[in-house]
N, C-alpha and C positions, 0 to 999 in steps of 0.2 A: 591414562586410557585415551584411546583414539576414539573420535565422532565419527561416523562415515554420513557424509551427507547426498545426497542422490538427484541431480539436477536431471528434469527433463525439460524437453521445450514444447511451448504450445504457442498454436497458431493463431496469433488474432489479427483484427482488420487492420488496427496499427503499427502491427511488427510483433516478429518473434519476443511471446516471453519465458524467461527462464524461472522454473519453479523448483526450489531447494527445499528438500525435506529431511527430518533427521527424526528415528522412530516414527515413523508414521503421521506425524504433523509437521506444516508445513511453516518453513524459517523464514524463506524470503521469497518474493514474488517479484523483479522487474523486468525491464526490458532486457530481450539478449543481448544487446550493443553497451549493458552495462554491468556484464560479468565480471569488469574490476573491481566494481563498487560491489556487488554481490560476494566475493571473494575478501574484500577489506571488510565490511560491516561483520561477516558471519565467521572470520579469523578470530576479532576483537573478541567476538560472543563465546568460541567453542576454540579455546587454547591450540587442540591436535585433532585437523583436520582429514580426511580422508577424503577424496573430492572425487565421486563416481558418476559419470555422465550414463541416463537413463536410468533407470529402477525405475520409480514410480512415485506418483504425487495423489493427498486423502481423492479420493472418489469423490467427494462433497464437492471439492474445489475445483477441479475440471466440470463438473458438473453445473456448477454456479459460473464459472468463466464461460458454458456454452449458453447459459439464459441470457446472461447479464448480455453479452455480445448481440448477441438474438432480440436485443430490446425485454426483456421479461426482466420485473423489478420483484425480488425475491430476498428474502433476509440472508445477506453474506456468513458465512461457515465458520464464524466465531471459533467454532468448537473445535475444526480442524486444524488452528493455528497454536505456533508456540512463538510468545512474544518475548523478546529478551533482552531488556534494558533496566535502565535504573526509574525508580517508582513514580517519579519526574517525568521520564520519556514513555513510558506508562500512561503515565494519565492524561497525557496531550493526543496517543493513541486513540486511548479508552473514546479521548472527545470525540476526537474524527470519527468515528463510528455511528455514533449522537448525530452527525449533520445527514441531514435530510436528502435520497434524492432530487436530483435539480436544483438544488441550494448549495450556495456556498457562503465562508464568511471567511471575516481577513486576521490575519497577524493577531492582531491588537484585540479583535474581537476576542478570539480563542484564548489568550490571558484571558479575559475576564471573566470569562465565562468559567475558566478553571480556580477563579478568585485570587490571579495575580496579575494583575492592569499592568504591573511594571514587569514583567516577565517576556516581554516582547518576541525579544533575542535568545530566550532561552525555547521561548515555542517556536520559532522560525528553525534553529538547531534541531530538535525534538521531531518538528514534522518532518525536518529533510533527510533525517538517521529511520526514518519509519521502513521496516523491513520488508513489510508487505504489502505494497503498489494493490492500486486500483481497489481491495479489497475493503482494507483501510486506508480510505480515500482524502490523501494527504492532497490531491488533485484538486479538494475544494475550496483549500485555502487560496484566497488571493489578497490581493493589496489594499489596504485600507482605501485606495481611492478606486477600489475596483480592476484595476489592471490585472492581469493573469501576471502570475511573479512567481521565480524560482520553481523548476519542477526535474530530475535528477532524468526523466524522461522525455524532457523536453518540450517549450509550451507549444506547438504546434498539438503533439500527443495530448495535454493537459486540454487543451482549445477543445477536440475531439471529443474527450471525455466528459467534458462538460455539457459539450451540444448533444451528444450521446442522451445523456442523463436527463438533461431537460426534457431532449421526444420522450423519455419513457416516463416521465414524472408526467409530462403532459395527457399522456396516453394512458394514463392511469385515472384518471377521473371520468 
């Protein structure tokens, strides 16, 4: 059986992103300029692909990409996503979800948090396969000594989403 999956693009302040959905939830979220990596991760995922530009993406999710852009800190559309890896890359998602507007924490932190300190390398992996940008916000990992590290969007974009994040966290008290 064929997947048909339905990439539109949406408009934000940092560049076009590409959002793939398959049945009505949505696969992947990233930047347009990295529709290879959208096309390799959701191969991996969905054997026999069908690859249809436009159709459309959940209502929840455009709807939460015009808050969140907008400054408005609202609980991301959990519901309208389908996640698809192994229980491992799973649950380093799951994590990233758990980290707080305007916060972030590093590598090493996120093992531990998940109860494997020695796991480093396997959550560095984990967050950079995360198929849904910005939502589940792989953006707030950084490097144990602070530094902005590794972002498939690149840290100028990650830079952005953080300072983003912070006016709205700040804006919220």
């Amino acid at each position: 059986m064929t997947t048909t999956i339905n990439v539109i693009r949406y408009p934000s302040p940092i560049g076009k992103l590409s959002l793939a959905s398959v049945d009505g939830k949505l696969v992947h979220l990233d930047f347009e300029d990295n529709d290879d990596r959208l096309k390799t991760i959701q191969t991996r995922r969905f054997k026999k692909l069908d690859w249809m530009e436009g159709g459309s993406a959940p209502g929840s999710v455009i709807d939460w990409l015009d808050a969140y852009f907008e400054g408005a800190a609202i609980k991301p559309p959990i519901d309208a996503l389908t996640m698809i890896g192994t229980d491992f890359q799973k649950s380093v998602w799951d994590a990233l979800i758990t980290i707080p507007n305007g916060k972030s924490v590093s590598y090493s932190g996120l093992a531990v948090q998940l109860g494997k300190p020695n796991a480093v390398r396997a959550v560095a992996r984990a967050n950079a396969l995360n198929p849904v940008s910005i939502i589940v916000p792989c953006h707030r990992v950084i490097g144990s000594n602070g530094t902005l590290t590794g972002y498939a969007g690149g840290l100028d974009r990650k830079k952005w989403l953080l300072d983003h994040e912070a006016a709205i966290a700040a804006s919220t008290f």
